[in-house]
C-alpha positions as CSV (number, residue, x, y, z in Angstrom):
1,X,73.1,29.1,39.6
2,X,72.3,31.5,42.5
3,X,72.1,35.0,42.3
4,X,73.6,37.3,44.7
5,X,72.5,41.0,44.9
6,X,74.7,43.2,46.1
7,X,73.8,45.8,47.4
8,X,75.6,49.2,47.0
9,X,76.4,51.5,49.7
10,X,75.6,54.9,49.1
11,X,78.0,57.2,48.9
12,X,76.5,60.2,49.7
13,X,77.2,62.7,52.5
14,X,80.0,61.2,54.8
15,X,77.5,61.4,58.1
16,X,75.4,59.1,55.8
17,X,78.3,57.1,54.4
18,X,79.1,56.2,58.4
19,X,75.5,55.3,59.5
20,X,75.3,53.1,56.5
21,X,79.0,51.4,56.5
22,X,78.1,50.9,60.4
23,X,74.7,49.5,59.6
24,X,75.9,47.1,56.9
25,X,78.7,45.6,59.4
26,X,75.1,45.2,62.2
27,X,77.3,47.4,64.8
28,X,75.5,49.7,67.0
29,X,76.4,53.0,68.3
30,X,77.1,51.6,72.1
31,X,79.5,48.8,70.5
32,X,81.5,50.9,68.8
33,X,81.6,53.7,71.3
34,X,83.1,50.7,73.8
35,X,85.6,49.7,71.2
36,X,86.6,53.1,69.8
37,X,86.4,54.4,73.5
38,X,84.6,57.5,71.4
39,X,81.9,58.8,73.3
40,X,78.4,57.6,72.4
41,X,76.9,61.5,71.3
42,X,80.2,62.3,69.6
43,X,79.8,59.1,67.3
44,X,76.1,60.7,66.5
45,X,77.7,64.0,65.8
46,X,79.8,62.2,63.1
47,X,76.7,60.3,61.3
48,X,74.3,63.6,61.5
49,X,77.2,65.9,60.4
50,X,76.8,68.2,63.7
51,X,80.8,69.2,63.3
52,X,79.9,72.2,65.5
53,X,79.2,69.9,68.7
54,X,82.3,68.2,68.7
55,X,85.2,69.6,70.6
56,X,86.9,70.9,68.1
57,X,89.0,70.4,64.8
58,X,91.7,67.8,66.1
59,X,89.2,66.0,68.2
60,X,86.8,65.8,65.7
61,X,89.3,64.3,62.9
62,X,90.7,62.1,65.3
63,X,87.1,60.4,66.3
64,X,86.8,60.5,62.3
65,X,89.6,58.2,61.6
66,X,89.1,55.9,64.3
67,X,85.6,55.4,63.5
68,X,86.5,54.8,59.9
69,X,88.8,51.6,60.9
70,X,86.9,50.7,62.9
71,X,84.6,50.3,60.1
72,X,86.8,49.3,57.0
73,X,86.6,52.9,55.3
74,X,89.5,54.6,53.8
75,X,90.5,57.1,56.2
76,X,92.3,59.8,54.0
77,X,89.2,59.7,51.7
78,X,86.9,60.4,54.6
79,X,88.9,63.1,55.9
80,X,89.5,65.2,52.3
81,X,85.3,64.2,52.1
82,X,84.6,66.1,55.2
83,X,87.3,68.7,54.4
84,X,85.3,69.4,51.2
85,X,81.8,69.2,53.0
86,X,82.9,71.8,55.3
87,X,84.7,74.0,52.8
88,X,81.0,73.6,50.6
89,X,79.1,74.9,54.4
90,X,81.1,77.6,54.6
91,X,80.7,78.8,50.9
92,X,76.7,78.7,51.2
93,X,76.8,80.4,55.0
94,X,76.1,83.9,54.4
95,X,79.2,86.2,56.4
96,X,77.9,87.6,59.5
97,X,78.8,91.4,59.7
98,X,79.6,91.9,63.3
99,X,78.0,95.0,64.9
100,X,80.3,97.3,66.7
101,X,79.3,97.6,70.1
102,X,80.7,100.3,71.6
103,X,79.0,100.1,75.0
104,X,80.5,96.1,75.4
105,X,83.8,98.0,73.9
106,X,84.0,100.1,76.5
107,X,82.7,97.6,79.2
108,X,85.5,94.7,78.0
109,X,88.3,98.2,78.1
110,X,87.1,99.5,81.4
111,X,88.8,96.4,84.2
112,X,89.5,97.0,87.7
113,X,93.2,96.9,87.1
114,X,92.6,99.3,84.0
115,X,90.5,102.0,86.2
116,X,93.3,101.2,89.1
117,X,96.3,102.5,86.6
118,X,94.0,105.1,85.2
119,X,93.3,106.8,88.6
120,X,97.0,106.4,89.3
121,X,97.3,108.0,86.1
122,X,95.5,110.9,86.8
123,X,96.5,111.1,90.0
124,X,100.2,112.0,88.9
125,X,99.2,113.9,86.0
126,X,97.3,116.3,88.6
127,X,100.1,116.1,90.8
128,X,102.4,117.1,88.1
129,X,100.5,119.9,86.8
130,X,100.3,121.3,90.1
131,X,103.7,121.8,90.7
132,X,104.5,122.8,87.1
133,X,101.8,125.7,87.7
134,X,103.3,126.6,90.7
135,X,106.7,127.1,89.7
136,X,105.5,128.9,87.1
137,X,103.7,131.3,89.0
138,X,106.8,131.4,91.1
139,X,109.0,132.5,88.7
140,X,106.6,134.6,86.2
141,X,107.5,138.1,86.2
142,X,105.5,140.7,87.9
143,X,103.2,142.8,86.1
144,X,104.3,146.3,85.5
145,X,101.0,148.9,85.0
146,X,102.1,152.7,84.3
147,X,98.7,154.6,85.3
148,X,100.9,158.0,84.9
149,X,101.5,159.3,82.5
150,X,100.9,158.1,78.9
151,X,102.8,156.8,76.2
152,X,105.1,159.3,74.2
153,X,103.7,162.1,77.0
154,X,105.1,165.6,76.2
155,X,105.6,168.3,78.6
156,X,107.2,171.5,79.5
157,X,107.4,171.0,82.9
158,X,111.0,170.7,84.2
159,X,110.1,167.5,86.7
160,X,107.4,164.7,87.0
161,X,105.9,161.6,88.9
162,X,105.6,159.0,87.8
163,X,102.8,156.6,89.1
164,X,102.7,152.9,88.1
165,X,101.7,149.3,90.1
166,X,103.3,146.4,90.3
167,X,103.0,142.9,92.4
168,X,103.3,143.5,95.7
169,X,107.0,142.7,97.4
170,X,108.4,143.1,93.5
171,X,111.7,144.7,93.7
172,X,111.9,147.8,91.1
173,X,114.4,149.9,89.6
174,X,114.1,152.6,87.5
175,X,117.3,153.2,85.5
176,X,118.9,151.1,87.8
177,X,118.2,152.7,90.9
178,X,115.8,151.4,93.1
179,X,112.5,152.1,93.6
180,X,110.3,151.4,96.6
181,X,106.7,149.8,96.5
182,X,103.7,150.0,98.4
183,X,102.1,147.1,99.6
184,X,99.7,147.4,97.5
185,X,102.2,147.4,94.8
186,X,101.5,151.1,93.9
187,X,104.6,153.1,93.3
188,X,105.7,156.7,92.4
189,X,109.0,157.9,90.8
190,X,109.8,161.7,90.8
191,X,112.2,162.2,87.6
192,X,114.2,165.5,86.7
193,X,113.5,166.1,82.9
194,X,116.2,167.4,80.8
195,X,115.1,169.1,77.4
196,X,114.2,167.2,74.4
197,X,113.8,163.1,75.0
198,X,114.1,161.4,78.6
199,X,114.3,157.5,78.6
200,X,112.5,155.5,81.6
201,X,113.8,152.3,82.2
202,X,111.6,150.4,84.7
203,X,112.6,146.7,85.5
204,X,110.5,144.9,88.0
205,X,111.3,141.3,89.6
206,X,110.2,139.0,92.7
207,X,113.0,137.2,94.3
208,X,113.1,134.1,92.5
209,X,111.4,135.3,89.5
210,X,112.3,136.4,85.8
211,X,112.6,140.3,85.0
212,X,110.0,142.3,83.8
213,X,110.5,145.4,81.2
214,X,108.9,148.5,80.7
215,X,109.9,151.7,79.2
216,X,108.7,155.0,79.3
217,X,109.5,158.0,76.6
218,X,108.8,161.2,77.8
219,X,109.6,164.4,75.7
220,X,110.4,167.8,77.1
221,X,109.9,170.9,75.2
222,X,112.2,173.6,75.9
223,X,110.2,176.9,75.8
């Protein structure tokens, strides 16, 4: 009686498990890249396990199951195989921390269509501010400076002038009379004082802008 030796296939790795199951049937790569239509260095991939070469996860399980009926293996069993082999890589593969880089930050930021708006940006934000400054300044109040004489001042003279400066072309009244100005914006007021407390309204304004307020307390002693 003869004895027949059969001889096991090893069921190792699944790139293995290919090379042999191809090997057993006396196919070579060539053949079954013309049959499968699967390029020649994609069927290598499979057998040497290079997953990263092939073009990507679809692609690779489809040359996987073609390549397995092509060669009588289960195909759902290959696949969960080389589901688990690659689940097993990616457990032992250390995590790469990735380095900030803030100068390839900035350079993958900074396009010619980003710089474009930015500029434009800028541009109308400048353009903005100008003309918010400027209507500002047109309608800010003049300054009004009394140079004579001081706070709470007390006298016994019966009259006194009043010197003060304001902006040039300000309109100015002092208890609501008007008041002309230099043009260098000096001007003086000559008030009667009556005895005891004499209150100095002064309002300055340009002619589009807000009013301005100062007053001016000046005592008279009656001697």
């Amino acid at each position: 009686m003869n004895k027949f030796k059969v001889k096991k296939l090893n069921t190792g790795s699944l790139g293995e498990k290919l090379r042999l199951a191809r090997e057993s049937k006396k196919f070579s790569i060539s053949s079954v890249s013309r049959v499968s239509g699967i390029p020649v260095k994609y069927l290598e991939y499979l057998e040497n396990e290079n997953w990263k070469a092939l073009p990507g996860e679809i692609y690779l399980k489809n040359f996987l199951k073609k390549y397995c009926k092509i060669l009588g293996l289960n195909q759902k069993l290959c696949i969960a195989q080389y589901e688990k082999e690659k689940s097993l890589i990616l457990e032992r593969t250390p995590k790469r921390i990735k380095k900030f880089n803030l100068f390839k930050k900035i350079k993958e930021f900074i396009t010619p269509r980003r710089i474009t708006l930015i500029l434009i940006y800028l541009g109308v934000a400048f353009f903005v501010s100008y003309i918010a400054f400027g209507i500002m300044n047109y309608i800010k109040p003049p300054e009004i400076k009394i140079i004579y004489p001081e706070k709470n001042f007390v006298t016994i003279e019966n009259s006194i002038v009043i010197h003060g400066k304001t902006e040039p072309e300000s309109i100015l009244f002092v208890n609501d009379e008007a008041v002309g100005v230099s043009e260098t914006g000096d001007f003086f007021i000559d008030i009667k004082l009556k005895p005891g407390l004499n209150t100095l309204d002064i309002v300055a304004q340009k002619k589009h802008s807000r009013k301005n307020f100062e007053q001016i307390i000046i005592y008279k002693k009656d001697y």
